[in-house]
C-alpha positions in Angstrom: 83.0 86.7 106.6 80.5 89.8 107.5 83.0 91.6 105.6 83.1 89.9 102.1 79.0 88.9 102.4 79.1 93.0 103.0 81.2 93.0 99.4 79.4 90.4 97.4 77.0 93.2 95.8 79.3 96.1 95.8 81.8 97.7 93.0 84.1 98.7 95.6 84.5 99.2 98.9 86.8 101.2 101.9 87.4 100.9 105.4 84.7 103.6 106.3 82.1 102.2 103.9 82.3 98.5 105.3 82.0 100.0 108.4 78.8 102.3 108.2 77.0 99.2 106.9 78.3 96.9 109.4 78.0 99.1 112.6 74.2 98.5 113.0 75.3 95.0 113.8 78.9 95.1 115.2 79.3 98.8 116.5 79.0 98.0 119.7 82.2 95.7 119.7 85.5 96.6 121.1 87.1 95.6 117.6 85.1 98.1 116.1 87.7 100.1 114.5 89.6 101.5 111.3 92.5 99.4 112.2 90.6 96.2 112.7 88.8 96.3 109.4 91.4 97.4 107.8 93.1 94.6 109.1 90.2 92.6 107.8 90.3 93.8 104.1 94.1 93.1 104.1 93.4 89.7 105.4 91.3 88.8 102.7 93.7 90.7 100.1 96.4 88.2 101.4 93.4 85.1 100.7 93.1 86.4 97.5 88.6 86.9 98.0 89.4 90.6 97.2 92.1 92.8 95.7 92.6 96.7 95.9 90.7 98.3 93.0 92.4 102.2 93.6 93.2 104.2 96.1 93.5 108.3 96.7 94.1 110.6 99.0 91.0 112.1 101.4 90.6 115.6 102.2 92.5 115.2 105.9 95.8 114.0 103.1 94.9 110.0 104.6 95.3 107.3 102.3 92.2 105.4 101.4 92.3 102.1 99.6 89.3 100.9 97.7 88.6 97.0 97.2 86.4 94.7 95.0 85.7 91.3 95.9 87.4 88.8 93.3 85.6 86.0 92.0 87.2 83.3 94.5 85.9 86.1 97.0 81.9 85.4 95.3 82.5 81.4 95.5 83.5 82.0 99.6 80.5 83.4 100.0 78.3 81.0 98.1 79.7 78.4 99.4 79.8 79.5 103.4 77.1 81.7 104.1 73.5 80.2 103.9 70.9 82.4 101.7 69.2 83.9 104.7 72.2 85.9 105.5 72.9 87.6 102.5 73.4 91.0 102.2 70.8 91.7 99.3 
């Protein structure tokens, strides 16, 4: 859920930049990782809260896909987590 509150506000988003803005509050964790969150975006793809917006090629030739949140993704989050924890 940190994930798509991290979204609401956001055009798009990548593994890297979900992670700089959540590592203040979950770096620390073991599950702290690319694969994880990528894991977590893909998750959420599947649920149908956010769908893959583009993708390219970084400068080290790695893929990197970009994803917006999807409206069903906005209702989640209105519906789950309480005003006080939004990402604004």
């Amino acid at each position: 859920m940190a994930v798509l509150n991290q979204m609401y506000d956001e055009k798009t988003v990548n593994v890297d930049s979900v992670m700089d803005a959540l590592r203040a509050d979950y770096g620390n964790e073991k599950q702290f990782n690319s694969k994880m969150y990528l894991d977590h975006l893909l998750a959420l793809e599947a649920n149908g809260l956010v769908e893959m917006s583009s993708y390219n090629l970084d400068e080290k030739d790695n893929l990197v896909m970009h994803y917006a949140i999807t409206e069903d993704g906005r209702h989640t989050v209105d519906k789950y987590v309480d005003q006080k924890y939004r990402r604004n």
